[in-house]
C-alpha positions as CSV (number, residue, x, y, z in Angstrom):
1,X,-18.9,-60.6,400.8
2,X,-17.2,-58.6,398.2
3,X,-17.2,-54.5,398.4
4,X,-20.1,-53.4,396.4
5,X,-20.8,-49.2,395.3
6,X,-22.9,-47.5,397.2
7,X,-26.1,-46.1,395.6
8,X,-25.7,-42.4,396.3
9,X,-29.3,-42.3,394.1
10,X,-32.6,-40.9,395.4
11,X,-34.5,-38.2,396.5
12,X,-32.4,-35.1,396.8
13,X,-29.1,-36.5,394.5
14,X,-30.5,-35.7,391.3
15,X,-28.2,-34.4,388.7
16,X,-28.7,-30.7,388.3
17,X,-28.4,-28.7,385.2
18,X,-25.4,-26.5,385.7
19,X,-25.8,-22.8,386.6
20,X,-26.0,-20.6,383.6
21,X,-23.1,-18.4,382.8
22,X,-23.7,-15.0,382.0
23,X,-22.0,-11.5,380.6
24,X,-22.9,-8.5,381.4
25,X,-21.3,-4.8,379.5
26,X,-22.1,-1.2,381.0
27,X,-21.1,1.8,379.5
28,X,-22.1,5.5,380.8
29,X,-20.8,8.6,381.8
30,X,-18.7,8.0,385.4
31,X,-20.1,8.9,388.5
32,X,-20.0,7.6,392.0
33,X,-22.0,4.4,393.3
34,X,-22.1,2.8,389.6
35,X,-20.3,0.0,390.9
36,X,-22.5,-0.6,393.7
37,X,-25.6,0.2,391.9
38,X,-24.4,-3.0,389.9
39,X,-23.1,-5.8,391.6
40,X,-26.6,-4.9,394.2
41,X,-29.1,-6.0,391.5
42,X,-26.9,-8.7,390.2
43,X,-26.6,-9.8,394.0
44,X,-30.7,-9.4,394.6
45,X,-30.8,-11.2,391.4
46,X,-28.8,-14.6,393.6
47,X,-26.1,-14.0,390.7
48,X,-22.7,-14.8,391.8
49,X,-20.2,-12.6,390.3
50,X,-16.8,-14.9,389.1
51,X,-15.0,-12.3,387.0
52,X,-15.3,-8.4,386.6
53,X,-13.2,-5.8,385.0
54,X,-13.6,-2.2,384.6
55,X,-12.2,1.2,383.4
56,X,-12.5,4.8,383.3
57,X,-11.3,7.3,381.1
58,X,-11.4,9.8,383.5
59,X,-12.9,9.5,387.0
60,X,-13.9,13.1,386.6
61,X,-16.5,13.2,384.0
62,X,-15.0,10.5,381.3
63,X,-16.4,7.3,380.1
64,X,-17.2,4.2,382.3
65,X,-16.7,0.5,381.4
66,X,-17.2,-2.5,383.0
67,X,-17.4,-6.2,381.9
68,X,-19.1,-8.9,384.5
69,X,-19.7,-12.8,384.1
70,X,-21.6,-14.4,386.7
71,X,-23.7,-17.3,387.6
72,X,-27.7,-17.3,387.8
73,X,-30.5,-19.5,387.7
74,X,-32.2,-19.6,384.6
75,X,-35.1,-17.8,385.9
76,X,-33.3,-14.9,387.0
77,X,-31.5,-14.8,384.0
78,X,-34.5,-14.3,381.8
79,X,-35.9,-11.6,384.5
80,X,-32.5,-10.0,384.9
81,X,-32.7,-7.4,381.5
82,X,-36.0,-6.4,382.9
83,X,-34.6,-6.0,386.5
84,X,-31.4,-4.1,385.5
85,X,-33.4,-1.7,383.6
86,X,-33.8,0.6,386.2
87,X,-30.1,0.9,387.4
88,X,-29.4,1.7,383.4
89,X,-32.1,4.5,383.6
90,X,-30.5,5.8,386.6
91,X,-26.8,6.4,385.3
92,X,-27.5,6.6,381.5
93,X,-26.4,3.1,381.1
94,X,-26.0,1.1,377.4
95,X,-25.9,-2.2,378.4
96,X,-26.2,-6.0,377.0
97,X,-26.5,-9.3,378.7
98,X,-25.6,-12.2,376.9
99,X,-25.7,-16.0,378.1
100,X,-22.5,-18.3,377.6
101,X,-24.5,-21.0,376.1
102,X,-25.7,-18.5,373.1
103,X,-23.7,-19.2,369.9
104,X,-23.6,-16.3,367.8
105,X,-23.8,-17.6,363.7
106,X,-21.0,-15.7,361.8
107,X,-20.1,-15.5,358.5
108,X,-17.0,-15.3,356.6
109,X,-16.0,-13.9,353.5
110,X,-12.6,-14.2,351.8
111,X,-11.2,-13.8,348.3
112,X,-8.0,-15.5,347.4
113,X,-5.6,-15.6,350.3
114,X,-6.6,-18.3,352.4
115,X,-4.7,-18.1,355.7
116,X,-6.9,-16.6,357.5
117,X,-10.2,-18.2,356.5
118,X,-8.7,-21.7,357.2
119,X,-7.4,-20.9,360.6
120,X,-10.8,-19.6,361.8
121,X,-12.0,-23.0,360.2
122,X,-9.6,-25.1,362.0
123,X,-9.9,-22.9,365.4
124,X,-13.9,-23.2,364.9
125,X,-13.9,-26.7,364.6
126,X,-11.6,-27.4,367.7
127,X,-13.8,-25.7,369.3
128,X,-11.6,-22.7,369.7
129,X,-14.5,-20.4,368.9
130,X,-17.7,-20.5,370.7
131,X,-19.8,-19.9,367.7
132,X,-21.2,-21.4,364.5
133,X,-20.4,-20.8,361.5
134,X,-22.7,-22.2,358.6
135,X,-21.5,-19.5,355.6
136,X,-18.6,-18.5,353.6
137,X,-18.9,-16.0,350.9
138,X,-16.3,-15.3,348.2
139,X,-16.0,-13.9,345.2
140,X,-13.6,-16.2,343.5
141,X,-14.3,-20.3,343.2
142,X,-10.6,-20.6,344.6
143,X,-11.8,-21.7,348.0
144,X,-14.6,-23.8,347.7
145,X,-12.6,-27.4,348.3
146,X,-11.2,-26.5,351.4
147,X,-14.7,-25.2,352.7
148,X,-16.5,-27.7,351.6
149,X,-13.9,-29.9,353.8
150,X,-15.3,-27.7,357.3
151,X,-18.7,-28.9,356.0
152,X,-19.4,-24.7,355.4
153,X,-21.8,-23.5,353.2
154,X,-20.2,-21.6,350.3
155,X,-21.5,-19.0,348.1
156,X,-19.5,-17.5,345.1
157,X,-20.4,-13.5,344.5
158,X,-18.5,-12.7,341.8
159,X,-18.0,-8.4,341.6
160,X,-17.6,-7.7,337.9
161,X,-16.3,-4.5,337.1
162,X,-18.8,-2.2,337.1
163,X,-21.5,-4.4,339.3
164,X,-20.3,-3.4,342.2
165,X,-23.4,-2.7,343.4
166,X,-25.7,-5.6,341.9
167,X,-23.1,-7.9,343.5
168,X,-23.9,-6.4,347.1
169,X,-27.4,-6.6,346.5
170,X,-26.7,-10.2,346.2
171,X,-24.7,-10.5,349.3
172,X,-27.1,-8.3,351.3
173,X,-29.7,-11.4,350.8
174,X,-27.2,-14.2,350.9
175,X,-26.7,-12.5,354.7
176,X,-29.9,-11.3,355.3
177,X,-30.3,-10.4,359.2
178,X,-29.3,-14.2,360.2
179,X,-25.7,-13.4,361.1
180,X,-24.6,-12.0,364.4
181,X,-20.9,-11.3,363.2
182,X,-19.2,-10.7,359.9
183,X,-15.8,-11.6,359.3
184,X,-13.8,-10.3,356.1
185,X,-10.9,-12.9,356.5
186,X,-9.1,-11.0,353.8
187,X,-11.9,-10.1,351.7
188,X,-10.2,-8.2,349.4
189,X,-13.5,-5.5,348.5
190,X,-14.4,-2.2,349.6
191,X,-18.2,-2.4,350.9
192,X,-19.8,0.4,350.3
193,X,-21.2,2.8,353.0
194,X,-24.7,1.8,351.4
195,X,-24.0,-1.8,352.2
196,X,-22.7,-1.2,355.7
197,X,-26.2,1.1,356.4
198,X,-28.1,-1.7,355.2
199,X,-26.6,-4.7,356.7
200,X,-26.5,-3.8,360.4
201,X,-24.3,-5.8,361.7
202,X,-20.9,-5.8,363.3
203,X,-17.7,-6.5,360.4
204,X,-14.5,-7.2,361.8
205,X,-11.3,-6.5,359.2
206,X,-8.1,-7.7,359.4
207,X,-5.6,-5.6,357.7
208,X,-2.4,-6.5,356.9
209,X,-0.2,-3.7,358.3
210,X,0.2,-1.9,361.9
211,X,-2.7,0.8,361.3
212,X,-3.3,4.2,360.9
213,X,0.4,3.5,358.9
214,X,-0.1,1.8,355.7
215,X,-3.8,2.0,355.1
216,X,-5.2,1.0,351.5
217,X,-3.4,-1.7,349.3
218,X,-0.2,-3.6,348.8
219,X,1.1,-2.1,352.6
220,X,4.1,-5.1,352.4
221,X,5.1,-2.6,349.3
222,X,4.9,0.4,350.9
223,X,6.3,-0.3,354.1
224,X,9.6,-2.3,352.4
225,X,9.7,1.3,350.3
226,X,10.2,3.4,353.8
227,X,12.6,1.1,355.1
228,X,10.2,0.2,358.0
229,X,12.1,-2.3,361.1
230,X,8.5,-3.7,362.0
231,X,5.7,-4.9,360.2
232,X,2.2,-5.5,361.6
233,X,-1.5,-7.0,361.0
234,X,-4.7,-4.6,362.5
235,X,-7.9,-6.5,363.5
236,X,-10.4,-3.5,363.6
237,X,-14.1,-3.0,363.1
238,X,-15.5,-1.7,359.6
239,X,-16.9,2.0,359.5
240,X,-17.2,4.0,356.1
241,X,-13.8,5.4,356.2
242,X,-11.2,3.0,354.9
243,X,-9.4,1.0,357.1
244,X,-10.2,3.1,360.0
245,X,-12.7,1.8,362.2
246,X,-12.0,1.1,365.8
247,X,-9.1,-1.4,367.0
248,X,-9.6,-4.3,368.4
249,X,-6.4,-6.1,368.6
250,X,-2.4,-5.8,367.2
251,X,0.6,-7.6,367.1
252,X,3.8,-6.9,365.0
253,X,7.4,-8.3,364.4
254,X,11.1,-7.1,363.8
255,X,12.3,-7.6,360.5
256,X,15.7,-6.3,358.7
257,X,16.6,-4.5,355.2
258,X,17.3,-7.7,353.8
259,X,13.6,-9.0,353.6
260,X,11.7,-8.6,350.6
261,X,8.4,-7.6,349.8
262,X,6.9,-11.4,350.0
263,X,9.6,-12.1,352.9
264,X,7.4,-9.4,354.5
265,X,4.4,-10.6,353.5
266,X,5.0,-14.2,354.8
267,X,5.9,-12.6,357.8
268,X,3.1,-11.0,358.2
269,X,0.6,-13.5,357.3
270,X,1.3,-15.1,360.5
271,X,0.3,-12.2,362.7
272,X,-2.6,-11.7,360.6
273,X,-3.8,-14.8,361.5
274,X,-3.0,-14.7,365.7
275,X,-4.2,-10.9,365.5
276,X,-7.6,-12.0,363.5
277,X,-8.3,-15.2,365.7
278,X,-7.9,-13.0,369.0
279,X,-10.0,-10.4,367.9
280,X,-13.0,-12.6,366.7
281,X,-12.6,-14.3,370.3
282,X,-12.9,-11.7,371.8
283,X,-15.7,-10.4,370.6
284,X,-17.6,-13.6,370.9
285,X,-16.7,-13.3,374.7
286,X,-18.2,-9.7,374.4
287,X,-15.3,-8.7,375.8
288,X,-15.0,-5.4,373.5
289,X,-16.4,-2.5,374.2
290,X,-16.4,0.7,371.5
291,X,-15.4,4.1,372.9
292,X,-15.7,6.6,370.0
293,X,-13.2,6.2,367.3
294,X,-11.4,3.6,369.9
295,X,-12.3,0.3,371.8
296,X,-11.9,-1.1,375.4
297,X,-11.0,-4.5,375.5
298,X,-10.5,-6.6,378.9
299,X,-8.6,-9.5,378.1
């Protein structure tokens, strides 16, 4: 008789969901036993720990950070915040727990240069970026084809001169407290610090120029001016203070006297893109954590 497959069905070979994947962040003020404090709930918890990073600033009194992904049943998972409680009130933790599966929604806003928009859109829909992202919000018409193409919302906010503020009004309900991350993929407006009190969540910038040098507009010009030998792109956070907020991620490249100003720019619209990719990534792996005017990032 011919071979036939075994039927390895029945009782006991069910297919089981896979074990969630989860993250957990910890900052506080260093001390001893942190660690073990840690990975002992996680461990009572019947996590198993497949990645962990951490860092001090100083050992004696700095800042602790550490970064965990594990697997846990689902269960424990939804127990765990409650559970890890008490270690946080112990060492003065801030913590968050996310889960793997949880897409954050972002939102996008742009104005005319499109490089960076469309690579998030290509990356997004690759699957590149764990994430969804249902909204892009202009305020020029110049885009809306090549959204539309994603299958991405798009919303045109115009900002008149002098309606600065009635325009951000607008914005602040197009956004509304649905997104979990904001993205100004060269959205060429200053938000005010009224807007950035009232919308409450995280912004990340890309600026086109190796930051603190540069800051404010037409850096490709300025920098071509000082006779600079490297130009650069800054993915940072958005605080009040102009193009200051905390780094996340930079890159930069050589260049010669010989390049103009829109050599330069070219140039540097490629970083701009790697840097801005890598610093949204991150962030949707939780993988940054903010230390005062600075960030720790375990990549």
């Amino acid at each position: 008789m011919p071979a036939t497959a075994t039927d390895t069905s029945g009782p006991g070979t069910e297919e089981r969901a896979p074990t969630p994947i989860a993250r957990l962040r910890i900052s506080c003020a260093d001390r001893p036993e942190i660690v073990a404090a840690v990975v002992g709930c996680l461990a009572e918890a019947g996590a198993n720990i497949v990645q962990s990073d951490q860092y001090s600033t100083d050992p004696r009194g700095g800042r602790f950070f550490m970064r965990l992904e594990f697997q846990i049943d689902a269960a424990e998972l939804v127990a765990l915040p409650r559970r890890f409680s008490a270690v946080a009130e112990r060492f003065g933790m801030d913590f968050s727990i996310a889960h793997s599966g949880e897409r954050q929604r972002v939102a996008l806003m742009v104005s005319r240069p499109e490089h960076c928009l469309l690579d998030l859109l290509w990356r997004w829909r690759r699957g590149e970026l764990e994430c969804d992202i249902p909204l892009v919000v202009s305020n020029h018409e110049d885009l809306r084809a090549d959204v539309t193409m994603f299958g991405v919302r798009y919303v045109h906010i115009p900002v008149a001169r002098g309606a600065k503020a009635a325009a951000e009004e607008r914005l602040l309900e197009v956004l509304g407290s649905e997104y979990d991350l904001i993205v100004l993929a060269r959205y060429m407006q200053i938000l005010s610090p009224d807007f950035l009190a009232r919308i409450r969540t995280p912004i990340i910038n890309i600026h086109h120029s190796f930051l603190p040098a540069f800051a404010g507009a037409d850096p490709y010009s300025q920098a071509r001016e000082r006779g600079v030998k490297l130009i650069g792109a800054t993915a940072h956070y958005v605080n009040e203070e102009l193009d200051a907020g905390p780094i996340i991620e930079q890159d930069a490249a050589r260049i010669t006297h010989r390049a103009s100003a829109e050599g330069l720019a070219q140039i540097g619209r490629d970083i701009e893109r790697t840097v801005l990719a890598r610093a949204v990534q991150w962030h949707l792996e939780d993988r940054v954590l903010v230390d005062g005017k600075g960030t720790v990032v375990f990549t």
